[in-house]
ZAMARGU-4260 file (C-alpha; in steps of 0.2 Angstrom, whole numbers, plus 5000, padded with zeros to 4 digits):
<rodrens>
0) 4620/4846/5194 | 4622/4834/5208 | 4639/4828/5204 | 4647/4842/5194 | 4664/4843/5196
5) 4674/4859/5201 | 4681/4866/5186 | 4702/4867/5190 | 4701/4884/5180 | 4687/4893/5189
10) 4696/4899/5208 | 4688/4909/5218 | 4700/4924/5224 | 4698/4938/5235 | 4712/4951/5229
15) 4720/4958/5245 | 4733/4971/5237 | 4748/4972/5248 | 4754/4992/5251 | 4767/4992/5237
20) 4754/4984/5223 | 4741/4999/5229 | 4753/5013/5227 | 4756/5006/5212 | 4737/5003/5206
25) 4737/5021/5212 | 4749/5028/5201 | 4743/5019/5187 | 4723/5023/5191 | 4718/5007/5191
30) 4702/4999/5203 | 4705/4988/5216 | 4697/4980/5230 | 4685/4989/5243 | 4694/4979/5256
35) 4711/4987/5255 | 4707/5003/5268 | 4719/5013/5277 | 4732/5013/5265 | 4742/5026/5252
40) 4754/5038/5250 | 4749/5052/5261 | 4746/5038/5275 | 4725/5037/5271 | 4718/5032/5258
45) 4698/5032/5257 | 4690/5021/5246 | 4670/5018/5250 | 4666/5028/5235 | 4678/5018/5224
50) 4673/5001/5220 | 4685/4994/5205 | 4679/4980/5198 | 4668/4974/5210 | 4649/4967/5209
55) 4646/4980/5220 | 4652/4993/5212 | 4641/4986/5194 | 4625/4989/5206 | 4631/5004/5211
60) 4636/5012/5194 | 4618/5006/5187 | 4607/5016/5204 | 4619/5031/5199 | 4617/5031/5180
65) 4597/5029/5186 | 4592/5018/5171 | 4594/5000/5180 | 4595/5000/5198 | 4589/5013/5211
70) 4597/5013/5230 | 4587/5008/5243 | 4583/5018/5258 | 4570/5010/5269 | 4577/4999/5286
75) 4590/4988/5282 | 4601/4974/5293 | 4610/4962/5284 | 4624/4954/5295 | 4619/4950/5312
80) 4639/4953/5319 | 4641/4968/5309 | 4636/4984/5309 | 4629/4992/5290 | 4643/5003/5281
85) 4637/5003/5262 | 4622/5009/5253 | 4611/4995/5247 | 4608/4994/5228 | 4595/4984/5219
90) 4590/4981/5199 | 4574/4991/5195 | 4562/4991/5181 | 4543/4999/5182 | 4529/4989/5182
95) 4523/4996/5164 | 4525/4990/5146 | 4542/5000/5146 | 4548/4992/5161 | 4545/4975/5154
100) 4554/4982/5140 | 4568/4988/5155 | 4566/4971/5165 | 4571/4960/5149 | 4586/4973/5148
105) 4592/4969/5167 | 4592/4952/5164 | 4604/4953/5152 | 4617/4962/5161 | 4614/4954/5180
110) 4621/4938/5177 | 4637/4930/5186 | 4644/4915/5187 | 4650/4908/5203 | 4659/4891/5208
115) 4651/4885/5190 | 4634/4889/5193 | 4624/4904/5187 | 4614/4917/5198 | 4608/4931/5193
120) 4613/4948/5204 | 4598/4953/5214 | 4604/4968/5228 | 4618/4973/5237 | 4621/4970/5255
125) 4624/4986/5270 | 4640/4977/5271 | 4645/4978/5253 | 4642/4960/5247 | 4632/4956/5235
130) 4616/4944/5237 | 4611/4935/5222 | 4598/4919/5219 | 4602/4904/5210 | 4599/4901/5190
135) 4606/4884/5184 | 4622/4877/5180 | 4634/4885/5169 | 4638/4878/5150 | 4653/4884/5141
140) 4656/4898/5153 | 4638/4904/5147 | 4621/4906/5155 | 4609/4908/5140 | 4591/4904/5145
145) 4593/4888/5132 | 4601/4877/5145 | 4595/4859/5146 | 4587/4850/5163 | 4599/4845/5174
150) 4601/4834/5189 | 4588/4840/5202 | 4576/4837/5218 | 4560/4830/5212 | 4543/4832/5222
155) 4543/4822/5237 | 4532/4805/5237 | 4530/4790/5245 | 4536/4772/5243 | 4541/4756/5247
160) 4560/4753/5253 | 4567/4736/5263 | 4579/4734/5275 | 4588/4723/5263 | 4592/4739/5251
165) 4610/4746/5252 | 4610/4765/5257 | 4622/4779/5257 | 4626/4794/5265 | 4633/4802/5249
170) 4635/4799/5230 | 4640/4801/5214 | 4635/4803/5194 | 4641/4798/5179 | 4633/4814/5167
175) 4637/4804/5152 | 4628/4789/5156 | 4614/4794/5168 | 4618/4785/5182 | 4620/4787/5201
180) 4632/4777/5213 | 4628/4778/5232 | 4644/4783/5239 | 4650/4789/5258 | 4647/4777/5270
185) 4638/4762/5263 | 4626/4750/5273 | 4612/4737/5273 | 4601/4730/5288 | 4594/4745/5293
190) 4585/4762/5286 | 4592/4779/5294 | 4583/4794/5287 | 4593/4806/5275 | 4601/4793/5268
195) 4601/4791/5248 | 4594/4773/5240 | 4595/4766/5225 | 4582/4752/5231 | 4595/4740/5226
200) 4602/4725/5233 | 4618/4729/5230 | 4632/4740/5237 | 4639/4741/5218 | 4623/4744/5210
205) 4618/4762/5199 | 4602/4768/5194 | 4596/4784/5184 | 4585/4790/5201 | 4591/4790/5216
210) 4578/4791/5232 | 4584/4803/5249 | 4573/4795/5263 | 4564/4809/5272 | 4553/4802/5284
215) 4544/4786/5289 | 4525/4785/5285 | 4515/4772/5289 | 4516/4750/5290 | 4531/4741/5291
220) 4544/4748/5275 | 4533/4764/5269 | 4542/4780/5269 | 4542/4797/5260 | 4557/4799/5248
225) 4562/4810/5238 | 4569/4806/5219 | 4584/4813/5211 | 4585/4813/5192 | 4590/4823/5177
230) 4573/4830/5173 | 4577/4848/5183 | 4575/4865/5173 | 4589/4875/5173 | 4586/4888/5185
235) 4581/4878/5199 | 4588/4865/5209 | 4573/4856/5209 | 4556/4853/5218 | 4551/4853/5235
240) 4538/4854/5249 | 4542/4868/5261 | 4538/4858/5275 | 4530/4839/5277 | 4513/4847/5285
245) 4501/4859/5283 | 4493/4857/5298 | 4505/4863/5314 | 4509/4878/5320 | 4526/4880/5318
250) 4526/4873/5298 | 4530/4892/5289 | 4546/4892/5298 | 4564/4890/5289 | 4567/4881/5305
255) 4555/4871/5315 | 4549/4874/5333 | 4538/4863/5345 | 4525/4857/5335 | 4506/4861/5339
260) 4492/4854/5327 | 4479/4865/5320 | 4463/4859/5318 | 4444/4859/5320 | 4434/4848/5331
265) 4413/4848/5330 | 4402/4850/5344 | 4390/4845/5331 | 4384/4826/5334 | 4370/4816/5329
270) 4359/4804/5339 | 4352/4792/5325 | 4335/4780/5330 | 4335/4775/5312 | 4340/4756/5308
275) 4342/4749/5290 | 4332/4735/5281 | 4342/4726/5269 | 4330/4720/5254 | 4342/4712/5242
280) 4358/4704/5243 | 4372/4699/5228 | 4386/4689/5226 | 4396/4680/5211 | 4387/4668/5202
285) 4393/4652/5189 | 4384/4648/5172 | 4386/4631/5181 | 4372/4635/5192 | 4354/4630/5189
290) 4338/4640/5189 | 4320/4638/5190 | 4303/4645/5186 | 4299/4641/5203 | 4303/4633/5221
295) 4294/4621/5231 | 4296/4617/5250 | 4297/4597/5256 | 4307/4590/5272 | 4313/4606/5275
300) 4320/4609/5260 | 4318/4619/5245 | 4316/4613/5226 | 4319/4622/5209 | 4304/4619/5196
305) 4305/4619/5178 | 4324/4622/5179 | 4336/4628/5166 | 4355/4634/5165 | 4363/4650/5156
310) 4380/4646/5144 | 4385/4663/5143 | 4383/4678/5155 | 4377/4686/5140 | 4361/4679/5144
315) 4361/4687/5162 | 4345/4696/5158 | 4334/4679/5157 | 4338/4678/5177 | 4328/4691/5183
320) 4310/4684/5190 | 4317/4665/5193 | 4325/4657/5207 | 4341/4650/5211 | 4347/4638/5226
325) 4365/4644/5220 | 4369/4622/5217 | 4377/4613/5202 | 4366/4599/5202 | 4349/4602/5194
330) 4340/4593/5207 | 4349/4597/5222 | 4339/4605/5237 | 4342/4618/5250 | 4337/4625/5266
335) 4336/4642/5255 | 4331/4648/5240 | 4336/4665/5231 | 4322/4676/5219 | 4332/4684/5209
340) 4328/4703/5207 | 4342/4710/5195 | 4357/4701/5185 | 4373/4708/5178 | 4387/4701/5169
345) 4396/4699/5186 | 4383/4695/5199 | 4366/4693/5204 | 4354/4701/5216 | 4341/4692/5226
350) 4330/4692/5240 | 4333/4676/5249 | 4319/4666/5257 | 4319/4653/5270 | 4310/4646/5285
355) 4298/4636/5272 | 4290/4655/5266 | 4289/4655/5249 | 4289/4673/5239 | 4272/4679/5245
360) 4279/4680/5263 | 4290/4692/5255 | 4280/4704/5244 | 4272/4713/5239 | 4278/4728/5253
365) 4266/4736/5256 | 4268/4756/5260 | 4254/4764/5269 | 4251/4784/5273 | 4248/4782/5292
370) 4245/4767/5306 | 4230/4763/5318 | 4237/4758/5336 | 4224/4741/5339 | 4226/4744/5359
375) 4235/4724/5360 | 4251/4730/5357 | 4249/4728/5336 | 4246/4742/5323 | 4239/4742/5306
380) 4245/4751/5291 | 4230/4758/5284 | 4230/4766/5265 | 4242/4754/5257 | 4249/4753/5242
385) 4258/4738/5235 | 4274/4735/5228 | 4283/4721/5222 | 4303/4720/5224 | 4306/4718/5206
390) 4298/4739/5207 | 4309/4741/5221 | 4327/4736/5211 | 4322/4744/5195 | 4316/4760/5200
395) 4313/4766/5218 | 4304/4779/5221 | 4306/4796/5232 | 4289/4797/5236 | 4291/4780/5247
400) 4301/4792/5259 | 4288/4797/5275 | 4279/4781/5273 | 4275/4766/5286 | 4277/4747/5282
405) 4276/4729/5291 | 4284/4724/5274 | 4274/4711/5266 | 4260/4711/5279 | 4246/4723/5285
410) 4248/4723/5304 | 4264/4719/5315 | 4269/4723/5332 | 4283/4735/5327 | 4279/4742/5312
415) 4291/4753/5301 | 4294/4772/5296 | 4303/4775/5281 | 4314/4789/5282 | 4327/4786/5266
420) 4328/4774/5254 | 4344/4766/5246 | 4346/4755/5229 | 4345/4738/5240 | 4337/4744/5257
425) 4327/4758/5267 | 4331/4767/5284 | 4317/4765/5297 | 4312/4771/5314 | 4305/4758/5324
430) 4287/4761/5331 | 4290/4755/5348 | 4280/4765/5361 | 4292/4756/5375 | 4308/4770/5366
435) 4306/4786/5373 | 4318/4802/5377 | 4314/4817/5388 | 4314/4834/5381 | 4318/4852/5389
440) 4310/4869/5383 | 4323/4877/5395 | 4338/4870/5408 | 4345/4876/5422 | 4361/4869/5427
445) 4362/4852/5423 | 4343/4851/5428 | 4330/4850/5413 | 4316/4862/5416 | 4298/4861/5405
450) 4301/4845/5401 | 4291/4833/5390 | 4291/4813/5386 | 4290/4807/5370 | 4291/4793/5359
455) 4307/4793/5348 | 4297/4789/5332 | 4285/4802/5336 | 4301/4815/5340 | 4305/4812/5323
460) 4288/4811/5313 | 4279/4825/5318 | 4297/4835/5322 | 4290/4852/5318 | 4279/4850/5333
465) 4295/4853/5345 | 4305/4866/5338 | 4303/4875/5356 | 4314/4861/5365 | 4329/4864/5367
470) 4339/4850/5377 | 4338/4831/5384 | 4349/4819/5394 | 4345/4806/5380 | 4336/4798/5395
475) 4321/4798/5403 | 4327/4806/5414 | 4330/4826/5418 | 4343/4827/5428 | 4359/4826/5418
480) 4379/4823/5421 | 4391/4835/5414 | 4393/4823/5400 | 4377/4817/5394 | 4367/4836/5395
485) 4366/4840/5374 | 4357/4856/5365 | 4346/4851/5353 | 4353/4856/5335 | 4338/4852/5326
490) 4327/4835/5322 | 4331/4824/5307 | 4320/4809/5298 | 4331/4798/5308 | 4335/4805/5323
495) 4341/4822/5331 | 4356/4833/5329 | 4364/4839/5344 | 4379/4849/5355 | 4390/4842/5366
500) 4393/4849/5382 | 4414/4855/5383 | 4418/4865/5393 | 4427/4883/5390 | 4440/4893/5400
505) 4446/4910/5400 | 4464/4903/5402 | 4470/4888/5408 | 4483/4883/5420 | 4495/4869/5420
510) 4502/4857/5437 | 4514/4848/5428 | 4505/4834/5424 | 4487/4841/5417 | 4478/4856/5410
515) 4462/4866/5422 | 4451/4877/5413 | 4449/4895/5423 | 4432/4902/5426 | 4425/4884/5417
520) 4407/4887/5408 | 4398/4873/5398 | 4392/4877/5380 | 4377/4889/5384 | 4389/4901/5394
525) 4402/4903/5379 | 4405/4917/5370 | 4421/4920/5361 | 4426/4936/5368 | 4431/4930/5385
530) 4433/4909/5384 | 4448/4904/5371 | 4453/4889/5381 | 4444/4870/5380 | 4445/4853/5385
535) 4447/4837/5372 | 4436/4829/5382 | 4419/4833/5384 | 4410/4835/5401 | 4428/4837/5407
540) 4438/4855/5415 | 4454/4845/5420 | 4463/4836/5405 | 4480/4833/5398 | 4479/4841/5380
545) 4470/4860/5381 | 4465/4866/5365 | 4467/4886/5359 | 4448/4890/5352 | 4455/4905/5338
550) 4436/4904/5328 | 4421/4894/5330 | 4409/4893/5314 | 4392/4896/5321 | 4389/4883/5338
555) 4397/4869/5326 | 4414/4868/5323 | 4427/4873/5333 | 4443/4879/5325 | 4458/4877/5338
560) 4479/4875/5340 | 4481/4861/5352 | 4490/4864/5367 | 4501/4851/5377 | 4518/4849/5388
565) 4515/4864/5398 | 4512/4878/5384 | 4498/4886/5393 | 4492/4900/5383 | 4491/4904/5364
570) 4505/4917/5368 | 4516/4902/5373 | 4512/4892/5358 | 4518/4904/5348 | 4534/4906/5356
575) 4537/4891/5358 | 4533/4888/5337 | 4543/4902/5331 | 4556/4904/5341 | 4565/4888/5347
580) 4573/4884/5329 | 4574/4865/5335 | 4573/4854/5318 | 4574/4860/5300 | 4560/4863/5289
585) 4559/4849/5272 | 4566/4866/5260 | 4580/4871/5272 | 4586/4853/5270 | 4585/4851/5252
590) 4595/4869/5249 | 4608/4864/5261 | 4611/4847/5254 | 4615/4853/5238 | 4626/4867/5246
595) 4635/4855/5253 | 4637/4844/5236 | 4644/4861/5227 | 4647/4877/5236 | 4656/4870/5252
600) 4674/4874/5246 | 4671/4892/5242 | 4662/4895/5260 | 4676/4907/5264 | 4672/4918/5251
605) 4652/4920/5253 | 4649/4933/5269 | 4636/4928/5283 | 4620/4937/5279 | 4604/4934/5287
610) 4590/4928/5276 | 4573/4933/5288 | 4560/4921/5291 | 4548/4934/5296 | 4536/4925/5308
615) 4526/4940/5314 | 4506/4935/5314 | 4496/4951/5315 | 4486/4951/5332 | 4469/4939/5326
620) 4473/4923/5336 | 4475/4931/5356 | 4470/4930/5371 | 4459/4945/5369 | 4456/4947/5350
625) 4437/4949/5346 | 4431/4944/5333 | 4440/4929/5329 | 4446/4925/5311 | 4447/4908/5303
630) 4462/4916/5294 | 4480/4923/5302 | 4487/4933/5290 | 4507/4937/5294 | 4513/4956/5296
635) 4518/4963/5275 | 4535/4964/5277 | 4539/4984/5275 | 4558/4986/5273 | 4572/4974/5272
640) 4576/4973/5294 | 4569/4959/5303 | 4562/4961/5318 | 4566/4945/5328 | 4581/4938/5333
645) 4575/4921/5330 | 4570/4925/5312 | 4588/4930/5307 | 4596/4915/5299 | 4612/4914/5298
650) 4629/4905/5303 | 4631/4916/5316 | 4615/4918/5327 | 4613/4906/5339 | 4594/4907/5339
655) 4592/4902/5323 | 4611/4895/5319 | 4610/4886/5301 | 4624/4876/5294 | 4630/4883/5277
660) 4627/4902/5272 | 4614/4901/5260 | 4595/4901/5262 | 4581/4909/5251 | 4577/4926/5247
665) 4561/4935/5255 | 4547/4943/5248 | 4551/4961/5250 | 4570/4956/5242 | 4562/4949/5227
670) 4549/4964/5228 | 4564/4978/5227 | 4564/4973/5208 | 4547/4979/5204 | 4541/4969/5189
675) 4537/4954/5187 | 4546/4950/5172 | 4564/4953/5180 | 4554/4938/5192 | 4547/4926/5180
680) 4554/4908/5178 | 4536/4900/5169 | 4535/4891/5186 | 4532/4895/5204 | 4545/4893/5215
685) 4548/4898/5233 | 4551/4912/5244 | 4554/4912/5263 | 4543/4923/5268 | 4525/4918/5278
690) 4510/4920/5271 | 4495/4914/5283 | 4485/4901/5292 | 4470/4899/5283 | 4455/4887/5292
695) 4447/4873/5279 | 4431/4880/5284 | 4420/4863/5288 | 4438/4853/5285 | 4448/4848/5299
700) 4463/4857/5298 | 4472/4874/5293 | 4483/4876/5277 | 4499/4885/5280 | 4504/4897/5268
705) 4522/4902/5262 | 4524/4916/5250 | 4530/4911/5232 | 4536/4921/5216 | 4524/4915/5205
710) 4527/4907/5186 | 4520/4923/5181 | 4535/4931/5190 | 4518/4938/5201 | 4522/4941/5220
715) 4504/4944/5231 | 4508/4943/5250 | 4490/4945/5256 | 4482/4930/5257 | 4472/4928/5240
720) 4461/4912/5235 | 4461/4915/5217 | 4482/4917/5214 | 4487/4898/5219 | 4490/4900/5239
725) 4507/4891/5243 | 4504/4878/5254 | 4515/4872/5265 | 4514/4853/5254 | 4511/4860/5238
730) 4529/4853/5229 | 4537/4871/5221 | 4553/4878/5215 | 4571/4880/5223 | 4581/4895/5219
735) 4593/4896/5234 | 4602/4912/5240 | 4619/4917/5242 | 4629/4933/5244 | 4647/4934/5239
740) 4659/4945/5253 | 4661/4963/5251 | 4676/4967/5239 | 4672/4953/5227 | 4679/4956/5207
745) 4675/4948/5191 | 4689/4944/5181 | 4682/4945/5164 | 4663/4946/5155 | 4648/4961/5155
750) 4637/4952/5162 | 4623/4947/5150 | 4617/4928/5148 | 4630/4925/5135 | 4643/4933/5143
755) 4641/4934/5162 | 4653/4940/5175 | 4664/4926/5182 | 4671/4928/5198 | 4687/4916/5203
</rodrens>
C-alpha cells in the first residue's frame, strides 16, 4: 500500500464544460457538472436540482427514491470559508433484521474508487462534495471484500535502535519481493524522530519491516517505533494509538494542546514501628561441598562431625537437619557454620550460627501469649510454646501472629511482638518503653488538645483501646508544624495509618514564578464544594506546580489535573488543552503520512472540509461543580456543526490548521448510517470523536477515552465498561476520510464491490 504506484490510466478530472459543450449537452439532454452555473441559452441556466453524473447526485437519487439514503436535516457546517448551498445526503438502513438485509444492499452500491484506492461513499457535504472513509486498495479496478493484506501501520512498540543505523526520510517497496528501501534524504550518526529505519548498517540495505521512530523512551538507544509491513487488512491503513498517553489532558485531541497530567496522589500514608527478623538465609550450593551431622567449636572455629558429600542434587533432601561450612575440603573449619533447614535442586536454606553458639542458642523460638515487665529493665515471656526452625520452614503457622518472643530465650531486654509472619522471617514491634508518640482526642490548630502518651508497642497491641484519638505530631510533643500534624486513619499490627496535612484553596493565584492557594485550609477544613485547588507539597500554600482536585475518594485519594506555567484555574487548563492545537496527536500523524505517500497529487480535487474534534466536557470538572465525578464524560454530539472554532480541522482554519485535507470521520457521521452492519469491518477501528476521562479509581491515573466503531460495527458514546472503552493507547484501526469537490463524475461502474464507481 505504502508504495503503490499511480496507475497512468486512472486521472483525476474535474469536467468544467466551456458554454458551447453546455448548449450542446443541453440540446442533447445529457448531465453535466454542478459546477457549470450561470450559463445557457436564455442567459440563466439553473442547475442545483440537476446533478448528472455526479456522486452527489447517486446519494441524492437514493434519499429521493427513499429506499437507501434519507437527507439530513439537523445543523450542519461543513467548510469553514463557505457558506452551505446543498442538502446533505446520507446511506440509511434501520436497525432491524430487514435493515441488515438493507445495510448489506448499501454496501454493495456505495463503493468508489479514487486515486487507486477504495472508499466507500458515507454522506454528502452542504457544499456538494462528497465525504467518504477509506476501504483498501483497489485490485483489477475491483473492490470485492476478498482482497489480500496489504502494506500497513502496525501497532506502535518499542526497541532498540543505534546511532550507527542508516535512516531515511522516505522510502520505497518492491510489492513483488517484500522489501523496503529507505529512500529521501539518507543519514547515519544521529537519530531524528519521524525518520524511517531499517535498523541496518547500511545506506543500500532492504528489509520486509520497516520502523517510523516516534519518540524517544527511556536509556541511551530505546525508542518507540512503529513497524511497516505487509500484514494490513484491506480496509485499513493499519494500526495505531490515538495518542502516546493516556494520562494528560489534552490527549483526546486530533491536535495536541499544553499538556497537563491527570493523576491521583494519596493523603493516605503509613507510619510503620514494625522491623523484620530474618530466620533463614540461602544461596547456591556445589555437590563439592561437605556436610556434617554435626559442628563443633575450637580456637574460634567451627568443625564438621561425621561428614559426608552429595553426588547428585537429586540427593538434596538428605541435606535438611545437617550442617555445612559451605568448604571443599572435608576438614576445613570456619568462623561460621550453616544448619541447613530446607534444600532444593538449586539452593539451600539455612540458619547461620556464629560467635561460638552452637544450634541451641538458636532454637527452639519460643512463642509466648503475653510478657511480665521484671522492673530491671528485662521482661519474661510467660506461657511458651516451643518451636524448632525446621517447624518454622515447612509450615508456619497463622496462629504465631499476635505472639511475643526473645527468640530462643525466655527473658531479654527487648523482647518482640509478632505481627506477620513470612516463609523466612516475622515482622515485630519492639517492646521498648523508651519509644513513645503522643496522641490527640481533638486539635485545635496545630495544637493537640486531650492528649495522651503512649508506648508505640502498646499503640499497636491493644489498638482498640484508642479508636477515640484522632491526631499526633509523631512526637512527644503536641505542638505541631504545618507539616508534621497527621489525622489518624486507623492503627495496624505494625504501625498506624495516617493523613497528611496539604493544604486546599478555593482558587489559586499565580506571580509569575509560584502558585498561592486562596482562602488556604489544611485537611480538616476541606470540603469539595468550595476548595478545588492544592499544593504538591505538603504543609505548603505557596508552590510552583498547583494541582486541580476534580474528585477525592473518601479522605484517601485525591484525583487532580496538575497545573503549571501560569494556568491558574481548571478553566485555563482547559483552554489551554483544547484549544491551542500545538503538536499533532500519534493518529493524525500516521493518516497524514500515508496521504502524503498517495493522495498528495490529487489535493486539487478533494474540497476542504472540516472533520470536528468535538472537545466539549459536560460541566463535572469546575470550579463550582458539586459533586465531583471521578468520570468526565464529553457533550453526545447532536448534529453534524461543531461548536468551536478550534475543533474545526481543516486546511483552512488557522486554529486548528492541518496539512493535507483528510482526517477521520466522527461519531454522529458514522451514526447517520443507523446499523451497524453498513459499519462493521470485524475489527475496531477509530473515530474522532471524545469519549471521556475516566479515573483508575485507586490507580494513579485517568484513561482517555476516544470513541471507536466497534468490530461489531457497534457505536456507544456514553461511557460503557462492558463495550471495550477506547483508550487513548489501546493500538486500533485507521480508516481516514476524505471528501471529493462538489461536481465530482464517475466515468464508468454502479457502484457495488465488483464494479465500483471510478472517478478520474
Amino acid at each position: 500500500m505504502f508504495n503503490r504506484k499511480f496507475s497512468s490510466n486512472i486521472r483525476l478530472k474535474r469536467r468544467m464544460i466551456r458554454s458551447t459543450i453546455i448548449l450542446l449537452v443541453v440540446c442533447l439532454g445529457l448531465g453535466y457538472s454542478a459546477f457549470t452555473t450561470n450559463l445557457g441559452i436564455s442567459g440563466t441556466l439553473n442547475v442545483s436540482e440537476y446533478e448528472g453524473n455526479t456522486l452527489y447526485g447517486v446519494l441524492k437519487k437514493a434519499a429521493n427514491q427513499g429506499t437507501y439514503a434519507k437527507e439530513y436535516t439537523g445543523q450542519h457546517r461543513d467548510s469553514y470559508t463557505v457558506e452551505p448551498t446543498k442538502k446533505i445526503y446520507h446511506w440509511y438502513a434501520p436497525s432491524t433484521t430487514a435493515g441488515n438485509a438493507l445495510a448489506t444492499e448499501i454496501l454493495d452500491k456505495n463503493n468508489v474508487i479514487f486515486a487507486d484506492q477504495c472508499w466507500q461513499m458515507i454522506r454528502t457535504t452542504d457544499t456538494g462534495g462528497v465525504k467518504m472513509i477509506y476501504n483498501g486498495e483497489a485490485e483489477n479496478n475491483q473492490c470485492i471484500n476478498t482482497r489480500g493484506n496489504h502494506i500497513g501501520y502496525k501497532a506502535e512498540d518499542s526497541t532498540l535502535i543505534y546511532p550507527t543505523y542508516y535512516y531515511g526520510t522516505s522510502y520505497t517497496y518492491d510489492k513483488a519481493n517484500n522489501l523496503f528501501s529507505l529512500a529521501g534524504t539518507i543519514t547515519t550518526g544521529t537519530i531524528q524522530l519521524g525518520q524511517y529505519t531499517c535498523r541496518q548498517t547500511t545506506s543500500t540495505g532492504t528489509c520486509s519491516t520497516l520502523y517510523i521512530v516516534d519518540s524517544y523512551r527511556s536509556g541511551e538507544s530505546y525508542y518507540n517505533v512503529t513497524p511497516l509491513n505487509n500484514t494490513t487488512s484491506y480496509y485499513q491503513i493499519g494500526v495505531s494509538k490515538y495518542s502516546n498517553d493516556w494520562q494528560n489532558l489534552s490527549n483526546v485531541g486530533y491536535m495536541n494542546g499544553t499538556k497537563y497530567s491527570i493523576g491521583g496522589t494519596s493523603q493516605y500514608y503509613k507510619e510503620n514501628f514494625s522491623q523484620t527478623e530474618t530466620l533463614f538465609n540461602n544461596s547456591g550450593y556445589s555437590t563439592s561441598y561437605w556436610f556434617g551431622e554435626d559442628i563443633t567449636y575450637s580456637s574460634n572455629n567451627y568443625s564438621l562431625t561425621n561428614t559426608f558429600k552429595i553426588t547428585s542434587t537429586s540427593q538434596y533432601s538428605q541435606l535438611v537437619g545437617k550442617y555445612t561450612l559451605k568448604l571443599s575440603s572435608e576438614n576445613g573449619t570456619s568462623t561460621s557454620a550453616y544448619y541447613i533447614v530446607g534444600a532444593t535442586s538449586s539452593k539451600i536454606y539455612y540458619v547461620e550460627i556464629n560467635n561460638g553458639n552452637l544450634l541451641s542458642a538458636y532454637e527452639p523460638i519460643l512463642l509466648g501469649d503475653s510478657i511480665t515487665d521484671n522492673g530491671n529493665g528485662t521482661y519474661t515471656v510467660n506461657n511458651t510454646t516451643p518451636v524448632s526452625l525446621l517447624t518454622w520452614y515447612n509450615g508456619r503457622s497463622t496462629s504465631w501472629a499476635g505472639k511475643y518472643t526473645c527468640l530462643a530465650l525466655n527473658t531479654c531486654a527487648n523482647p518482640k511482638y509478632i505481627g506477620s509472619l513470612g516463609p523466612d522471617n516475622f515482622k515485630y514491634i519492639s517492646i521498648d518503653p523508651n519509644e513513645k508518640i503522643l496522641i490527640a482526642k481533638s486539635a485545635s490548630g496545630l495544637t493537640l488538645t486531650d492528649t495522651l502518651l503512649v508506648r508505640k508497642d502498646e499503640l499497636v497491641i491493644n489498638r482498640s483501646n484508642y479508636s477515640s484519638y484522632k491526631y499526633t505530631c509523631n512526637t512527644t510533643s503536641n505542638i505541631c508544624t504545618a507539616e508534621t500534624i497527621r489525622r489518624l486513619y486507623g492503627i495496624s499490627s505494625d504501625g498506624y495509618n495516617y493523613l497528611a496535612n496539604y493544604y486546599y484553596g478555593s482558587s489559586a493565584t499565580w506571580n509569575g514564578t509560584n502558585y498561592t492557594l486562596v482562602n488556604p485550609v489544611h485537611f480538616d477544613e476541606y470540603n469539595s464544594t468550595n476548595y478545588h485547588y492544592k499544593c504538591d507539597t505538603i504543609g505548603t500554600t505557596t508552590c510552583s506546580k498547583t494541582y486541580y482536585i476534580y474528585y477525592k475518594h473518601r479522605d484517601e485519594i485525591d484525583y487532580h489535573v496538575e497545573l503549571h506555567d501560569g494556568a491558574a484555574s481548571i478553566s485555563n487548563a482547559f483552554s489551554n488543552a483544547f484549544s491551542l492545537n500545538t503538536s499533532d496527536s500519534l493518529i493524525k500523524d500516521r493518516i497524514e503520512r500515508w496521504y502524503s505517500k498517495y493522495l498528495l497529487p490529487y489535493d486539487n480535487y478533494l474540497e476542504d472540509t472540516i472533520f470536528c474534534n468535538n472537545r466539549n466536557p459536560e460541566n463535572y470538572w469546575t470550579d463550582t461543580s458539586y459533586p465531583s465525578s471521578d468520570i468526565m464524560p464529553f457533550q453526545v454530539p447532536e448534529d453534524l456543526s461543531c461548536q468551536k472554532n478550534t475543533d474545526k480541522f481543516c486546511t483552512s482554519n488557522p486554529s486548528a490548521r492541518i496539512n493535507y485535507k483528510i482526517g477521520l470521520f466522527t461519531y454522529e457521521e458514522m451514526n447517520l448510517l443507523n446499523n451497524n452492519q453498513i459499519r462493521r469491518t470485524g475489527t475496531n477501528y477509530w473515530l474522532m470523536t471524545p469519549m471521556a476521562y475516566v479515573t483508575e479509581l485507586f490507580g494513579n491515573g485517568v484513561d482517555s477515552l476516544v470513541n471507536i466503531t466497534r468490530n461489531t460495527g457497534d457505536i456507544v458514546f456514553q461511557y460503557d465498561d462492558e463495550k471495550e472503552p477506547a483508550s487513548t493507547t489501546n493500538p486500533n484501526g485507521i480508516r481516514p476520510a476524505i471528501s471529493l469537490k462538489p461536481g465530482t463524475e464517475y466515468v464508468s461502474g454502479t457502484g457495488s464491490m465488483a464494479d465500483p464507481y471510478i472517478v478520474e
